[in-house]
C-alpha positions as CSV (number, residue, x, y, z in Angstrom):
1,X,68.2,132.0,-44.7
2,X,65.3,130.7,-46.5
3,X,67.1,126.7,-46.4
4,X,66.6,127.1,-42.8
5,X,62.9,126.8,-42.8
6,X,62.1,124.7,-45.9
7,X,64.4,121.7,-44.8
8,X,63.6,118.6,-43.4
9,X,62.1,120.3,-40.4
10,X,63.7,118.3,-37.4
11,X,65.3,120.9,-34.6
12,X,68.2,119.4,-34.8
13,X,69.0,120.0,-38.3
14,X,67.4,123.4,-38.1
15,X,69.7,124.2,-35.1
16,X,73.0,122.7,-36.8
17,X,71.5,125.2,-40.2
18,X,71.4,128.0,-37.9
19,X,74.5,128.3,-36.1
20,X,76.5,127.7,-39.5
21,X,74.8,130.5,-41.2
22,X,76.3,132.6,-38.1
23,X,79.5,131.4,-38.4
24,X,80.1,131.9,-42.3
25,X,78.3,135.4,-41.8
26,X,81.5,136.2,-39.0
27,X,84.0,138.5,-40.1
28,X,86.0,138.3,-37.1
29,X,89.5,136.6,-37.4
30,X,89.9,136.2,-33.6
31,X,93.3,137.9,-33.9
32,X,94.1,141.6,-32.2
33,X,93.0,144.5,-33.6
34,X,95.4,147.3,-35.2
35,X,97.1,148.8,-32.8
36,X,97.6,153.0,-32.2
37,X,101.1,153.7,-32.7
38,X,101.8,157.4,-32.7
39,X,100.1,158.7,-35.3
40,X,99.0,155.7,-37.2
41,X,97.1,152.5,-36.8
42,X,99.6,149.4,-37.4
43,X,98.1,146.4,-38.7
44,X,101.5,143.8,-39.5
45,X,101.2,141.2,-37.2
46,X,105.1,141.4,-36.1
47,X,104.5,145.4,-35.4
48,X,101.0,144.6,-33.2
49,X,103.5,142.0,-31.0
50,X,106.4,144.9,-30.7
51,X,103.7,147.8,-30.2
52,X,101.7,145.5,-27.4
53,X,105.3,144.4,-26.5
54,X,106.7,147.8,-25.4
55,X,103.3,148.8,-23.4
56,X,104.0,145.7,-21.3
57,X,107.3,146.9,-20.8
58,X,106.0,150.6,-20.3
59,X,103.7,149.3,-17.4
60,X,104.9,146.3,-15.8
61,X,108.1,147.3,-13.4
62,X,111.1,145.6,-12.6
63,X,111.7,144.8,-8.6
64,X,113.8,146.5,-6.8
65,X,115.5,146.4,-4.3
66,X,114.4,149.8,-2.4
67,X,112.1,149.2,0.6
68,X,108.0,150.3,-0.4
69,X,106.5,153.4,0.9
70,X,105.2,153.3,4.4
71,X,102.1,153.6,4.7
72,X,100.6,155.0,7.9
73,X,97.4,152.5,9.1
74,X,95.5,155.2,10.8
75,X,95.0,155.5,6.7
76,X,93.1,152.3,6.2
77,X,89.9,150.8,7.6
78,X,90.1,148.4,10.6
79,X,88.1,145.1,9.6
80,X,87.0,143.4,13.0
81,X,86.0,139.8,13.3
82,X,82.3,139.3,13.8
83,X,80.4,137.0,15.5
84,X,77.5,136.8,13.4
85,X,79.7,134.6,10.3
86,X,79.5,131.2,11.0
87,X,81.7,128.4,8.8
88,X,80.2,125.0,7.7
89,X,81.6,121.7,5.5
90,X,78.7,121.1,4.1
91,X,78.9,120.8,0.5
92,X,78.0,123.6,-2.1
């Protein structure tokens, strides 16, 4: 830490110092975590893709064919149009 104040001073190459002392003090991989299996934490890389694997499976259904649930709409709020909203082109 102490190169990055006796150096040549500029901001640039204070700033450039800096950020690369952050990144070789990182001790994150960027990869997933281990993963709760049961009772025990699995940290192979081919075990996290078939743990996260199988939750996907778990939550994300297959379509059917069977009609959805009716719903009765006395059950959900009524959104009227208002007068007061007004639309324009101009630009952002």
């Amino acid at each position: 830490m102490e190169n990055l104040l006796t150096d040549d001073g500029s901001q640039d190459h204070i700033n450039k110092k800096f950020w690369s002392f952050l990144k070789h003090k990182r001790d994150d991989t960027g990869g997933v975590g281990t993963r709760p299996e049961g009772n025990h934490l699995v940290t192979e890389l081919t075990e996290k893709a078939e743990v996260l694997n199988r939750h996907f499976q778990s939550v994300f259904s297959t379509p059917t064919k069977e009609p959805l649930p009716y719903t009765d709409e006395s059950d959900t709020p009524s959104i009227h149009p208002t007068s007061e909203a007004s639309v324009q082109s101009r630009g952002t």
